[in-house]
N, C-alpha and C positions, 0 to 999 in steps of 0.2 A: 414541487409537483412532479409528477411521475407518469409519463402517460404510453404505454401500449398498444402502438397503433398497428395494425392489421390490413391488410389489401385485401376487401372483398368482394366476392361476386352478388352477395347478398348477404342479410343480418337483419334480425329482430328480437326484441327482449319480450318476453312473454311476465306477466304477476298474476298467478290464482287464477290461471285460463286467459287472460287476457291480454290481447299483443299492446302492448302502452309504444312500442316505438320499435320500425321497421323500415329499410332501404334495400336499395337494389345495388348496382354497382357503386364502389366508393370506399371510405373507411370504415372502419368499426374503432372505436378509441377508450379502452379503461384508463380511467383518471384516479389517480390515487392522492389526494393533499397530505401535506406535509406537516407537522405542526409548526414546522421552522419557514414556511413560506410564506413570503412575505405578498397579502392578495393582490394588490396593484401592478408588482413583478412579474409575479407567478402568472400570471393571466393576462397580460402582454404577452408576455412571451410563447406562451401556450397557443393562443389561438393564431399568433402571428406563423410560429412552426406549423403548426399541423393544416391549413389555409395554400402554404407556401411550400408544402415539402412535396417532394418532385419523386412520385411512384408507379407511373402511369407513361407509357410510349407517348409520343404527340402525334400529331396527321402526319407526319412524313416516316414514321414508324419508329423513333429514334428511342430508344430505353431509356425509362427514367430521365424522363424529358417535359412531362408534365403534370401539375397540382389538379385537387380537386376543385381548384376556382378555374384553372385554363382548361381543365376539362368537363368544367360542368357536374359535379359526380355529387352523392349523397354524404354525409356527415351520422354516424350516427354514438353517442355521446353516451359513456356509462360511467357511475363513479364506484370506485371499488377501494378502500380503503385497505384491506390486506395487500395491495402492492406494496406498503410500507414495513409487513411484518420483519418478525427478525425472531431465531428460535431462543427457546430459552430449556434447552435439553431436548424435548422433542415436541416441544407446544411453544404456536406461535405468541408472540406476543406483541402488539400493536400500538406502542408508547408513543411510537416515531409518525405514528398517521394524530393527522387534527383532528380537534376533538368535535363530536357532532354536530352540535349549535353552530360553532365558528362554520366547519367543513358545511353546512346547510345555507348559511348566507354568501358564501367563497363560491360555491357550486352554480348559485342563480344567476350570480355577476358574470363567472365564466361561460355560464350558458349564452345569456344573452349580450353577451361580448362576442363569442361566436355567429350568431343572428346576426348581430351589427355588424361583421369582419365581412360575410361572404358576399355583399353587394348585389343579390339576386341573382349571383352566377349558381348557387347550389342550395342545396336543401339540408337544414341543420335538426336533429332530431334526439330524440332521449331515452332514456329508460328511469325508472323510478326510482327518487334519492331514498336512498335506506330502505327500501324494501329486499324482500328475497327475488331475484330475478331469475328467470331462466334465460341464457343468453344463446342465440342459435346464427353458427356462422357457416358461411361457405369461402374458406380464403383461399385468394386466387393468387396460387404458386407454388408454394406459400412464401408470402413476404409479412414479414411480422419484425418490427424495431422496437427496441427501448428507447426513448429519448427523458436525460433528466435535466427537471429544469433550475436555474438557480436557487440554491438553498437548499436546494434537495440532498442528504446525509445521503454519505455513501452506503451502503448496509454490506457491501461484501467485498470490501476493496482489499486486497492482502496485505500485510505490514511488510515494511521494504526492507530486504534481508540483504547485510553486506556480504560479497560473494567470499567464500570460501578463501582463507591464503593457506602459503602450504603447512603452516605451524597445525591449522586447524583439525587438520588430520590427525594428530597426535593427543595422547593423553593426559587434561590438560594437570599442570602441577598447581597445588592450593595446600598449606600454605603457600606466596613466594618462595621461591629459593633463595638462600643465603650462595657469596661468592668466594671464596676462599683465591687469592691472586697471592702469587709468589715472584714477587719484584728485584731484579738485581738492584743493587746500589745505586748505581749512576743514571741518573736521568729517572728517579722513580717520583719524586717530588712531579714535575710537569705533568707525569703520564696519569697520578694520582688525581690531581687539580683539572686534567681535560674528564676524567670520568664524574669527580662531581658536576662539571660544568653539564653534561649527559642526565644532569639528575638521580645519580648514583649517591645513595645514604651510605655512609663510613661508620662501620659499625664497630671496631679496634682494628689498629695498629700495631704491630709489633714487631724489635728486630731479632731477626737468627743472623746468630755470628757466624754461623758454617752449616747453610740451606743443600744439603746432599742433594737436594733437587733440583740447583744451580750449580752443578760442580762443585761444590762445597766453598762458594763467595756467600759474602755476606748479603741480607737480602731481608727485603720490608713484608709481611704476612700481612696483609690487608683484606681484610670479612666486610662485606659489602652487599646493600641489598637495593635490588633494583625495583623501581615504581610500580604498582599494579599488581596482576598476580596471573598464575595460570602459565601460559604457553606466551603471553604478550609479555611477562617479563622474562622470560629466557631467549625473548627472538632479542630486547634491550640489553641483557648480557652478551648477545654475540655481538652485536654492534659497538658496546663500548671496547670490548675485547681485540675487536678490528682496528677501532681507533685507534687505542693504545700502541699499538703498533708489535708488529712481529709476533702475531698470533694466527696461530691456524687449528680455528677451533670445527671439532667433529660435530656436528647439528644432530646427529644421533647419539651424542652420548647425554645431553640434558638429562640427570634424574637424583632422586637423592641419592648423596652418597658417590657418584659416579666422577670420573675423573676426564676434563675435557682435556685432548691433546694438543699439546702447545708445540712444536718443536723447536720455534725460537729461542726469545733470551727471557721468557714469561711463563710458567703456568697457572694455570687455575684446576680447580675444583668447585663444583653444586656441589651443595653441601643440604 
């Protein structure tokens, strides 16, 4: 249920010339059903809200301080199923409202669920289910709310977007990038075994007997590819890289073909 309530000075619905339902001070309220509402919920709650909800100064002049039952005031009641639309290019379309039949026995209970709510403190009134209405308002303020009531589908809620990190800024790489690591001898078994443990796939192994790019030691050629793909797997290659120890990799050189800068006892290459 979906209802838009309005604070007016006055309100009446006009069908084919003729006023079917009219107030003076009080609300004006478009009710829009749901097909996913459930009528026993949905209208508890409706009428217990709109009965209860606090739009109106009291006698001591305090804002929003008192309902249309503490102050006595008009009710007047429309059902408008397009609250529920939702576009589909640039025409609505109304899958999300209940469907006639149902929306026509939903409607009379909540009418006269309201009748029954107000206690003879106020005056509960309508306009014509399914007819063409002319609706005429005077809103005093203007105060006008949405209220949705259980079950009610969100129709325009945004999809929740993780914020930006700083990799995202960048262009992202697809395929993965392959790792080209160039490992001295000593201690390259452990350093090798903490980067699988990182999740790091060992794609060949090989040894150079005299790595020019170790000072000419011997040294392990390890092609490595990290999980995922894009910019989340070269933020995973800097971090295994860190791990490993004695790397100081440039976060702007990731790309193919480019060469990250080591100065330690390690290089690499994206490849």
């Amino acid at each position: 249920m979906r209802l838009i309530v309005q604070r007016v000075r006055s309100a009446s619905v006009t069908v084919e010339g003729e006023v079917v339902g009219s107030i003076g001070r009080g609300m004006l309220v478009l009710v829009g059903l749901a097909v996913t509402d459930d009528p026993a919920l949905a209208i508890e709650w409706g009428v217990r809200k709109l009965l209860n909800l606090r739009l109106w100064a009291d006698a001591s002049g305090k804002a929003w301080a008192s309902s249309v039952l503490q102050s006595g005031l008009d009710v007047l009641l429309v059902s408008q199923f397009t609250l529920h639309a939702v576009l589909k290019g640039n025409n609505p379309d109304f899958r999300l409202a209940m469907g006639p039949e149902a929306a026509r026995a939903m409607w009379s209970q909540f009418v006269a669920a309201m009748e029954a709510g107000h206690k003879g403190k106020c005056r509960i009134t309508q306009g014509r289910f399914g007819a063409m209405m002319d609706v005429a308002l005077v809103n005093d303020g203007p105060v006008t709310i949405q209220l949705d009531g259980p079950a009610t589908p969100a129709l325009s809620a945004p999809p929740a977007v993780a914020p930006p990190d700083k990799a995202s800024t960048l262009q992202p790489l697809d395929p993965p990038p392959s790792v080209l690591l160039l490992l001295p001898m000593a201690g390259a078994c452990s350093r090798v075994a903490k980067l699988e443990r990182r999740g790091a796939q060992l794609l060949n192994v090989r040894l150079v007997a005299c790595c020019a790019e170790l000072g000419s030691r011997p040294a392990l050629a390890i092609l490595l590819r990290p999980p995922g793909s894009g910019l989340a797997a070269v933020s995973a290659v800097l971090a295994w890289l860190a791990c490993a120890g004695n790397a100081n990799i440039d976060e702007g050189m990731p790309c193919g073909g480019a060469r990250a800068a080591t100065p330690g006892d390690m290089k690499a290459f994206f490849l």
